[in-house]
C-alpha positions as CSV (number, residue, x, y, z in Angstrom):
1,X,-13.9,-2.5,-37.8
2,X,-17.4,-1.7,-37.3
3,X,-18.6,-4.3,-39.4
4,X,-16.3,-7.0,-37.3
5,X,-17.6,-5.7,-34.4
6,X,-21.4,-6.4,-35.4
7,X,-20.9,-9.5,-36.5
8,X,-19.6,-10.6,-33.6
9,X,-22.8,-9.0,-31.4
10,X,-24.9,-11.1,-34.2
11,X,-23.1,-14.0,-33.2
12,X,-23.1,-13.9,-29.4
13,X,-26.5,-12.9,-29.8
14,X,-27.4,-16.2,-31.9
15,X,-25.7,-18.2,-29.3
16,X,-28.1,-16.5,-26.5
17,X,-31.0,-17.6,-28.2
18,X,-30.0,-20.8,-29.1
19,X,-29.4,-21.7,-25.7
20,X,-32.5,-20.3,-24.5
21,X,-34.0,-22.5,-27.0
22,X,-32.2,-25.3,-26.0
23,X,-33.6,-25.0,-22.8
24,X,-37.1,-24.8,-23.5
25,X,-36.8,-28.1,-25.4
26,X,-35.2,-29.6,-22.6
27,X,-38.3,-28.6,-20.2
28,X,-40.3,-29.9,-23.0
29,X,-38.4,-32.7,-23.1
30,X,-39.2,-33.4,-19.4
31,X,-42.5,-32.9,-19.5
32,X,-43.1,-35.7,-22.5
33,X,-41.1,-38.5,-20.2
34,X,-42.4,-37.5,-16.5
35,X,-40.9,-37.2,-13.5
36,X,-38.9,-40.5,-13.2
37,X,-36.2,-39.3,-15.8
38,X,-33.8,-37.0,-14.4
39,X,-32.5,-35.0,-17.7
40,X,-31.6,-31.8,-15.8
41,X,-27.9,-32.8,-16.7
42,X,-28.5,-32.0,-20.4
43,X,-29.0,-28.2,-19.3
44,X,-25.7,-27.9,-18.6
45,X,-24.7,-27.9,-22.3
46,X,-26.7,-24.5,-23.0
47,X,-25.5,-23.2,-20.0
48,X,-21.8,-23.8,-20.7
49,X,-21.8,-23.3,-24.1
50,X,-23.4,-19.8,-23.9
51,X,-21.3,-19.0,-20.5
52,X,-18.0,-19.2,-22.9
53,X,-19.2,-17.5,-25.7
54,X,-21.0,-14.9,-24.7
55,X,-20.9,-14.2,-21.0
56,X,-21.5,-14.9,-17.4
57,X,-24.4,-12.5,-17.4
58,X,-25.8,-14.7,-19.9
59,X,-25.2,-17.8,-18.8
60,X,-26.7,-16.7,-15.3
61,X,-30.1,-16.1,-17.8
62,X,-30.0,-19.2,-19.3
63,X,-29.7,-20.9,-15.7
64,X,-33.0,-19.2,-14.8
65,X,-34.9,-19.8,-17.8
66,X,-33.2,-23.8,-17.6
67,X,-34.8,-23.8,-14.0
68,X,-38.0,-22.5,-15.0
69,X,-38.7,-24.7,-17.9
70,X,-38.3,-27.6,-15.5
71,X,-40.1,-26.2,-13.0
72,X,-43.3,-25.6,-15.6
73,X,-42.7,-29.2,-16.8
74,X,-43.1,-29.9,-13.1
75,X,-45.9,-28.4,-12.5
76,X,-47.6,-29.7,-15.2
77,X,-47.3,-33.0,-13.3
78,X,-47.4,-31.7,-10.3
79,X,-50.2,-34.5,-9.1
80,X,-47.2,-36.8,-9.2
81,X,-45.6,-35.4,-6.0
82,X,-46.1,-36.3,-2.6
83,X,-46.5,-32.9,-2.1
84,X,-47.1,-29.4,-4.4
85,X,-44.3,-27.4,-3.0
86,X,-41.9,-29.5,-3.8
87,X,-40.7,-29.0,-7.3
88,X,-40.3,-25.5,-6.0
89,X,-37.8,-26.4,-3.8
90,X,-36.1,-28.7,-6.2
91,X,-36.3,-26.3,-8.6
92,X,-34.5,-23.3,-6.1
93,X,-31.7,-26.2,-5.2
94,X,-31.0,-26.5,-8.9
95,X,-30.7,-22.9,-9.8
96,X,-28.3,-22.8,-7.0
97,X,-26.1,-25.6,-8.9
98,X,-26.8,-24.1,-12.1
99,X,-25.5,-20.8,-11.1
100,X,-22.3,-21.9,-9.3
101,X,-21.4,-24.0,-12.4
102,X,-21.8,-20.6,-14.5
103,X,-19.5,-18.3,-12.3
104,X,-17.2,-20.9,-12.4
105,X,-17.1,-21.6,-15.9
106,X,-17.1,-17.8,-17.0
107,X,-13.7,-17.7,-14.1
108,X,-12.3,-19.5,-16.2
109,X,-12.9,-18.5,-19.5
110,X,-11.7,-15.0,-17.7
111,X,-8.7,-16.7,-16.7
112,X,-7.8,-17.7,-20.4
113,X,-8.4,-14.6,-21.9
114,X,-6.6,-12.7,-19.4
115,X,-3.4,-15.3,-20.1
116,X,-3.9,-14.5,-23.8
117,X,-4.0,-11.3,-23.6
118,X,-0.6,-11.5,-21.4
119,X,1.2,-13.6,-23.6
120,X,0.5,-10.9,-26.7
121,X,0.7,-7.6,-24.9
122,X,4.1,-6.4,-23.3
123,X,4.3,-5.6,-19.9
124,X,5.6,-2.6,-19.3
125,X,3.5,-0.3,-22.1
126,X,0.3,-2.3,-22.5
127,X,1.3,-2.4,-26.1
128,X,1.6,-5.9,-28.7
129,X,4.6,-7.8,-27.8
130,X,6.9,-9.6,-30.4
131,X,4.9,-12.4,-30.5
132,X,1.8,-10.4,-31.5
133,X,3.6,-8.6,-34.2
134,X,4.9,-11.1,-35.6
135,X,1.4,-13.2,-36.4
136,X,0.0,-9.5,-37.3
137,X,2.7,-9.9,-40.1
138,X,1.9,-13.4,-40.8
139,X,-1.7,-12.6,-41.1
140,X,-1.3,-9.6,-43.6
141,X,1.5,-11.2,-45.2
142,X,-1.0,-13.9,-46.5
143,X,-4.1,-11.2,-47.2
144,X,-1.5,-9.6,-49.6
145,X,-0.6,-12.8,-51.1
146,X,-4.5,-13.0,-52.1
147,X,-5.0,-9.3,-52.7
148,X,-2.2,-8.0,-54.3
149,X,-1.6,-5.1,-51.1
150,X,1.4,-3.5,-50.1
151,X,2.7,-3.8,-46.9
152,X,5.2,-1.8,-45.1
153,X,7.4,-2.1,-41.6
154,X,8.9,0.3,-39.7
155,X,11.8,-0.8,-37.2
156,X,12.6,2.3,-34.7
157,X,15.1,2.2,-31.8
158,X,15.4,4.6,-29.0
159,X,18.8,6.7,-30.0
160,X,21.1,7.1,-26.6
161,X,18.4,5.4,-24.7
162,X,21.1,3.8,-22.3
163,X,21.8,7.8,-21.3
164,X,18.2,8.1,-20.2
165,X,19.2,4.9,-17.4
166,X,21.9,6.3,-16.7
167,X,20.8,9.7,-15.5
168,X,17.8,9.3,-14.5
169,X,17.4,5.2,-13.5
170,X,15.3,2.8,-15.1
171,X,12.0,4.1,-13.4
172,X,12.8,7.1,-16.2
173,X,13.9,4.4,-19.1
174,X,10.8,2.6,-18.4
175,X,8.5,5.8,-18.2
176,X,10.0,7.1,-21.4
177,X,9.3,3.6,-23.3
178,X,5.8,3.7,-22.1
179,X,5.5,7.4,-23.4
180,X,6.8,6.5,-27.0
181,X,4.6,3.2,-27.0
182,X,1.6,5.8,-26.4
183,X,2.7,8.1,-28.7
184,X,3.0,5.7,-31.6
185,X,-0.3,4.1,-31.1
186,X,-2.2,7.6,-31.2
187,X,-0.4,8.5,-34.1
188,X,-1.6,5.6,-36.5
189,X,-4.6,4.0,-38.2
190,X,-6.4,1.5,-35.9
191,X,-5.7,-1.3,-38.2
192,X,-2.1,-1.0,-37.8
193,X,-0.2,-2.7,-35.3
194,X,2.5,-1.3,-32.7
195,X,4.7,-3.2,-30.9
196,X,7.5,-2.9,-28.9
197,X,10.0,-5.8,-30.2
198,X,12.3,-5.8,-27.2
199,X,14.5,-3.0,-25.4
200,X,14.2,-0.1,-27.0
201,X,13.4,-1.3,-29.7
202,X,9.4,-1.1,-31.5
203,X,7.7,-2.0,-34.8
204,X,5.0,-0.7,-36.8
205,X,3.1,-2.7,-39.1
206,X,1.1,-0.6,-41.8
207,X,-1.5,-2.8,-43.8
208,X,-2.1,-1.8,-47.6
209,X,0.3,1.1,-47.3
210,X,2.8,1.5,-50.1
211,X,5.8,3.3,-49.9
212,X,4.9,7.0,-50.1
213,X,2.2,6.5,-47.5
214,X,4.5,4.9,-45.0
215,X,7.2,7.4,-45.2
216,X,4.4,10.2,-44.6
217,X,3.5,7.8,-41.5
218,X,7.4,7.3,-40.3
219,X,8.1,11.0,-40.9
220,X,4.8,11.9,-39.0
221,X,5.5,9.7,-35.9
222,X,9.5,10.7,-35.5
223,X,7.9,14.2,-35.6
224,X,5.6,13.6,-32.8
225,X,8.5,11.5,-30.9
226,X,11.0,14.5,-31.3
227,X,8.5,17.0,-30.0
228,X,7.7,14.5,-26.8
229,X,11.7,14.5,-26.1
230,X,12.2,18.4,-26.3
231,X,9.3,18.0,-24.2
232,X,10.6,15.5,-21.5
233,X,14.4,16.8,-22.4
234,X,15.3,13.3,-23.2
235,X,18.5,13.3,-24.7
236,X,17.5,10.7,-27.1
237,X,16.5,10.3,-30.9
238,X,14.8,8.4,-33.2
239,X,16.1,6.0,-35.5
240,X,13.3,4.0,-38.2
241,X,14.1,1.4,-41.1
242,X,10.8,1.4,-43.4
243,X,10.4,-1.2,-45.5
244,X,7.7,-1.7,-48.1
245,X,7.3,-4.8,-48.8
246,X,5.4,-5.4,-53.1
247,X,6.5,-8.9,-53.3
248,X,6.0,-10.7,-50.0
249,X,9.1,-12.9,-49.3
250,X,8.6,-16.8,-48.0
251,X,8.4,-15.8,-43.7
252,X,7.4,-12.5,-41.2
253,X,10.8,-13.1,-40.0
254,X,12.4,-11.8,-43.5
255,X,10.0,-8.8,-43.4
256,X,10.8,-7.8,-39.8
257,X,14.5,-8.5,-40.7
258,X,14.6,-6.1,-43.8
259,X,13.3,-3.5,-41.8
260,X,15.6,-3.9,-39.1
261,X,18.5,-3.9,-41.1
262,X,17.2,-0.6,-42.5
263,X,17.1,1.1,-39.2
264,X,20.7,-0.1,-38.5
265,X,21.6,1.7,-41.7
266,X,20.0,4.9,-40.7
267,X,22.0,4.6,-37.3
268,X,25.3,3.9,-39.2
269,X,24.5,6.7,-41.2
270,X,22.9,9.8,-38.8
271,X,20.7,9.5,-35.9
272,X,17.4,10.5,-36.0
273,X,17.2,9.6,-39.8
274,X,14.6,7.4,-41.7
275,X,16.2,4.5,-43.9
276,X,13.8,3.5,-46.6
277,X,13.7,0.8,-49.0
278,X,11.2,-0.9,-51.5
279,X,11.4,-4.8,-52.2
């Protein structure tokens, strides 16, 4: 995770200074052809580009150093102009331009990653949605294929849930899901994936987790769950099919499927009970 993490800082960090570089040539660039050439449109490519990648922050920086390149190629020249203050000026005017291009560029890229973020993370607990989860399994589905990994499922549901509406409304349903949601995710590794699949209903995916290690997980989280309801005196359980998953079928959906008809089992056969299987 670390590692991911650096890499990424390496990268943005690359991109800052390529764009600073970028626009230093382009100053350098002006100062070769004179003043009749207006090429101040080309510094709009390093300021966009680093804007989107790495920040609005940065691509304020970049607008600076952009302005001041041209306004040192300017000066350079500065014979040229009727009079000495006035790259200054033009200079100030198209820092202003540069900068209102940047806030609006980094709105947007705000915009996008706010929308991503809402069409992979449910609503109510902050949690992955079903959509998330679902290329989560895709993802390690295909890492196992390469790296021979085990990977197991867990498919819970919320036992008597509709009891927890029905006393207490759905402002208690809907604080009790948000509860469990946070009570899984501080229970597992952070490079598994919790999600609540719809209703009462939530998933976990475990990564390179065979079968013993996933039923120490399941029996670990309907532990913590059980303790929360005593807690909250929810009259509810906690029902989880486990799947383990050697041999990767041909979809996510047949994963996710397996495990759900597991759960179902373990709700025919006892609430509160963990259904396990191997395939």
């Amino acid at each position: 995770m670390f590692q991911k993490e650096d890499s990424y800082r390496m990268l943005k960090t690359g991109i800052f200074l390529m764009g600073n570089t970028l626009a230093l040539l382009i100053g350098v660039l002006r100062h070769i052809t004179g003043p009749e050439y207006a090429l101040s449109l080309f510094y709009l490519f390093p300021i966009s580009f680093v804007t989107w990648y790495v920040g609005t922050i940065a691509g304020i920086c970049i607008s600076f150093v952009s302005a001041l390149s041209w306004l040192t190629a300017d000066l350079t020249m500065v014979s040229r102009f009727s009079s000495s203050y006035i790259p200054f000026i033009n200079e100030t005017f198209r820092l202003i331009v540069f900068i209102i291009i940047t806030i609006v560029i980094g709105n947007l890229r705000s915009a996008q990653k706010t929308h991503f973020q809402l069409a992979r993370t449910d609503t109510l607990t902050g949690i992955s949605n079903r959509r998330e989860f679902f290329e989560c399994v895709n993802i390690e589905m295909n890492k196992s294929r390469r790296f021979g990994h085990p990977i197991s499922i867990i498919f819970m549901d919320v036992d008597n849930f509709k009891q927890v509406n029905d006393i207490g409304g759905h402002n208690s349903g809907d604080a009790l899901l948000c509860d469990v949601a946070n009570t899984l995710k501080m229970n597992v590794r952070i490079v598994d994936t919790v999600a609540r699949l719809g209703g009462d209903e939530f998933g976990i995916l475990l990564p390179q987790a065979g079968e013993a290690a996933s039923f120490w997980v399941a029996t670990k989280l309907q532990g913590c769950l059980t303790v929360l309801a005593g807690e909250k005196k929810w009259p509810v359980a906690f029902s989880m099919g486990l799947a383990t998953f050697e041999h990767m079928p041909d979809c996510a959906e047949k994963m996710v499927g397996k495990a759900d008809d597991l759960m179902y089992q373990a709700k025919k056969d006892d609430l509160n009970k963990i259904c396990r299987k191997t395939f």
